[in-house]
N, C-alpha and C positions, 0 to 999 in steps of 0.2 A: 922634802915634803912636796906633792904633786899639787900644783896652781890648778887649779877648774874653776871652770864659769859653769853653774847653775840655771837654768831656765824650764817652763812649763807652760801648757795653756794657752797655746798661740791659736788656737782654734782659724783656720787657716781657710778661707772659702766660705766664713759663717755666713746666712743668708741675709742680716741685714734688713729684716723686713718693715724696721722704723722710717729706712729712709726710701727715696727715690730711688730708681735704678741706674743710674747714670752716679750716685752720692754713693751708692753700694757697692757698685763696680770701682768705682775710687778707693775705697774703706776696702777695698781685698786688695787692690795691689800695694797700698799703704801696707797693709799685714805682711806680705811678700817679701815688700822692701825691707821690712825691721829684720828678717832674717839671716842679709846679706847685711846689715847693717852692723848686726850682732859679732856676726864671722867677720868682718873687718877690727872691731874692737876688741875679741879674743885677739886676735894677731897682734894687735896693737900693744895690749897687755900679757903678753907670755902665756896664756893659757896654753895647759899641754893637753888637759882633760876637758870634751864640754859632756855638762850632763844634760837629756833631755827627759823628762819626767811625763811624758802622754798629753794626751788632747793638742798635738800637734797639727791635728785634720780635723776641722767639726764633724766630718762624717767619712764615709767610704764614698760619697758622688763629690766628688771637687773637679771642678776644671781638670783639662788636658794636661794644663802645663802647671800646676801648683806643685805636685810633687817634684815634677824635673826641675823645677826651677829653686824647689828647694835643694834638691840632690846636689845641683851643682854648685849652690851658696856654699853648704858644706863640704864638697870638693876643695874651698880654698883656705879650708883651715887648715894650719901646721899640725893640729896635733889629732887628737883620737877622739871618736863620738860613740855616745852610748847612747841609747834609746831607748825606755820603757815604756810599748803600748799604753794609752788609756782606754777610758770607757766608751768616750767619743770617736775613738778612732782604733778600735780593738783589734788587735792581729786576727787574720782572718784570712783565707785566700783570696778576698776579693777587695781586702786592704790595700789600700796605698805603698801600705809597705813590704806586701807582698807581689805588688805587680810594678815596682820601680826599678831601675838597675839603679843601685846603690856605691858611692864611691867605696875604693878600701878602706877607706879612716872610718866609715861609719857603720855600728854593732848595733842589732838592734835583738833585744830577748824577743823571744816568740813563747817560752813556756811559760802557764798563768802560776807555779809555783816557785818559789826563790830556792834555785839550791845549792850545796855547799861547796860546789865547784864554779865559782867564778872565771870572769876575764882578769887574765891575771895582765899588769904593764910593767913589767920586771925595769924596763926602762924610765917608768917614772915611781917604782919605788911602791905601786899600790895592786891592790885586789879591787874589783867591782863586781857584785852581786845584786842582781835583781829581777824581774819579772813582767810579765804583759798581761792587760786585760786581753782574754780571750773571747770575750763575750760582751756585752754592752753590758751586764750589772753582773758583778761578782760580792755575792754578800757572805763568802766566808771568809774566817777572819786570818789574816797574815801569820804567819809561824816563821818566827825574826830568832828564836832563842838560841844561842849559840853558833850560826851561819855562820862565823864570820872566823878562819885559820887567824890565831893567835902562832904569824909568821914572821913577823917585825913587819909585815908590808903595810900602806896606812890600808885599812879596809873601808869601803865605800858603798852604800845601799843605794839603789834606785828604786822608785816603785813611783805609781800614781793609788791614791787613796786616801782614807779619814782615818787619819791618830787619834786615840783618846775618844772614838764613837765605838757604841757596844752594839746598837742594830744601823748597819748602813747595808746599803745597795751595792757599794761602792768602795769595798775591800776594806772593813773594818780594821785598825791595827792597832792591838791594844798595847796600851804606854808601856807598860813590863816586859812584852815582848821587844820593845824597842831597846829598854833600858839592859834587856840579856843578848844582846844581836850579837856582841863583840865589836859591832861596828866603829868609827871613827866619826861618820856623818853620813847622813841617811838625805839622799835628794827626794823629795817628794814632788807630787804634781797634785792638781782636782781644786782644792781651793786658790781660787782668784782675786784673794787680799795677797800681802805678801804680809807672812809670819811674824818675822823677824828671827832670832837665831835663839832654839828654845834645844832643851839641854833632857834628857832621861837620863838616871845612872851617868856613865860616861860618854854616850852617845851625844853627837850633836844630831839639829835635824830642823829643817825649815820647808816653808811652800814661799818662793818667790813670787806667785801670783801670776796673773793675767796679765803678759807685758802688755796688752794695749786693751784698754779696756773696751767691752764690746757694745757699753751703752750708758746711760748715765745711773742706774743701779752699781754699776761698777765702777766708782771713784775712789781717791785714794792713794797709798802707795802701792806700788807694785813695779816689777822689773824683772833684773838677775841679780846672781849674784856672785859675786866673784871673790875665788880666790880665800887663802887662808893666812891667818898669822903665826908663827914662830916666831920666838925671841932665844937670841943665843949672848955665853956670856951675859949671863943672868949673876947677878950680885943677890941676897938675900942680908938684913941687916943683922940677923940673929945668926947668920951665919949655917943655919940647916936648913937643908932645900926639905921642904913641907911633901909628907907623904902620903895625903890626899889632895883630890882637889879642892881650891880654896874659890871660895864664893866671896872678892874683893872689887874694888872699883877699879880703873887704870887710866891712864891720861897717856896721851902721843902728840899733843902736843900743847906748847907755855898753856895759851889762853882759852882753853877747851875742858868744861866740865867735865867733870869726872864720871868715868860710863862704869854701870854694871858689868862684872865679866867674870867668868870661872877659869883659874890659871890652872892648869896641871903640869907636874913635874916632869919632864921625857928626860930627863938625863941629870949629871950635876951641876951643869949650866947654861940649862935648857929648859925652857918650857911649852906648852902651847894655849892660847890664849882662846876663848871662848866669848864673844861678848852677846851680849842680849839682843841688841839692836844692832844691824849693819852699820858700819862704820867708814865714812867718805876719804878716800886719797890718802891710805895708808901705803907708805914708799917705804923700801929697805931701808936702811941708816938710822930710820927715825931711832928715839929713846922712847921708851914705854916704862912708863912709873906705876907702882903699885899700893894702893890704900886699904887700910883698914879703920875707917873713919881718919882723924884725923891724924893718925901713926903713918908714914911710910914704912911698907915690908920689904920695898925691892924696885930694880929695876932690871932691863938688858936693850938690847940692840936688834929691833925688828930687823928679820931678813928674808 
């Protein structure tokens, strides 16, 4: 299972017009800095994947050195960068992302439609499929249904856009097309709360948000997000590994209420876990228990 850190929305160069100019020019290199901050803590934690979901640039006019200096924050990650234009920062010849020399780790989509031919990373076991706003408002809607090569590879969506809206401006993407993608998880960008981890069919799929919010309308939680769970050497107490997904609680660890989560079966002593809400400083070794009120069904061996 490929590790990715998740993020969106960094809007990079915003104008800032609340504050002073000297308070704004601060608040953009503060924005700067979270990106090299980022890429130190992918490194930190094994990330092989990052995902970027659009609105990386508030605009196509940014400073001199905002792209270069993000180019090379991402230069010092180990592992492989994906990029899905937004609306704010729409691929374009005269985009940022078209006029930066880009390191080799980092892919960026340029076409506004997802199609069935992916980035494939045979080295970490997955497919990525996604697309760029080409335009500042795309109001037609995402076609997810079946995208996704049922290869054994995990499959991975990108895009920037509104799930579950029927008239947007801003890449409509209706929940059934999400629920038939074939996808594994679907990185999104465009809303600047963070989600939490919300499930279609067998698709996962979330909006990490606006890692730094850009005013006081924008409070809250929000960040990245990182990373997946697998439990191996899974026991079930009835002895049949369940074959659908199951909608149970789970615990990882003694003194921690028990969180919502959707367990799916990947093998016969294996699973992958889903939970509702991001869940803090989950380490390999841990044990993960599994509830159905107050019945234990199971456990295994996060890894």
């Amino acid at each position: 299972m490929v590790r990715i850190l998740h993020a969106a929305d960094f809007h990079l160069d915003s104008a800032f017009t609340g504050l002073n100019e000297q308070q704004a020019r601060q608040r953009r290199q503060e924005s700067r800095d979270l990106t090299r901050r980022m890429v130190e803590y992918a490194n930190d934690h094994g990330v092989q994947l990052m995902l970027l979901a659009g609105d990386l640039f508030d605009s196509d006019s940014i400073y001199g050195q905002t792209a270069e200096e993000l180019a090379a924050a991402l230069a010092e990650f180990r592992g492989h960068v994906v990029i899905a234009p937004g609306n704010h920062d729409c691929y374009t010849a005269a985009s940022p992302y078209a006029r930066t020399l880009w390191p080799d780790n980092v892919l960026i989509f340029t076409a506004p439609e997802m199609l069935s031919m992916g980035l494939s990373f045979p080295q970490y076991g997955c497919t990525v499929y996604g697309a760029a706003f080409t335009a500042p408002e795309m109001p037609e809607s995402a076609e997810l249904a079946g995208i996704a090569e049922q290869d054994g590879n995990v499959a991975i969506g990108i895009l920037h856009g509104e799930a579950g809206v029927k008239d947007s401006r801003y890449r409509p993407i209706p929940l059934q097309q999400i629920a038939q993608s074939g996808l594994d998880y679907l990185a999104l960008g465009h809303i600047h709360a963070a989600s939490g981890l919300l499930t279609e069919g067998r698709t996962a799929y979330a909006w990490p948000g606006c890692a730094m919010g850009r005013g006081f309308d924008e409070l809250g939680e929000k960040g990245v997000y990182l990373g997946t769970l697998d439990a191996s050497g899974c026991n079930w107490i009835s002895g049949d590994v369940p074959g659908a997904p199951l909608r149970v609680t789970a615990r990882i660890r003694y003194r921690q209420p028990e969180q919502p989560c959707t367990v799916t079966a990947t093998g016969p002593d294996t699973v992958h876990v889903s939970f509702e809400t991001p869940q803090r400083a989950i380490t390999r070794g841990q044990a993960v228990v599994f509830y159905d009120g107050d019945t234990v069904l199971g456990g295994g061996t996060i890894d």
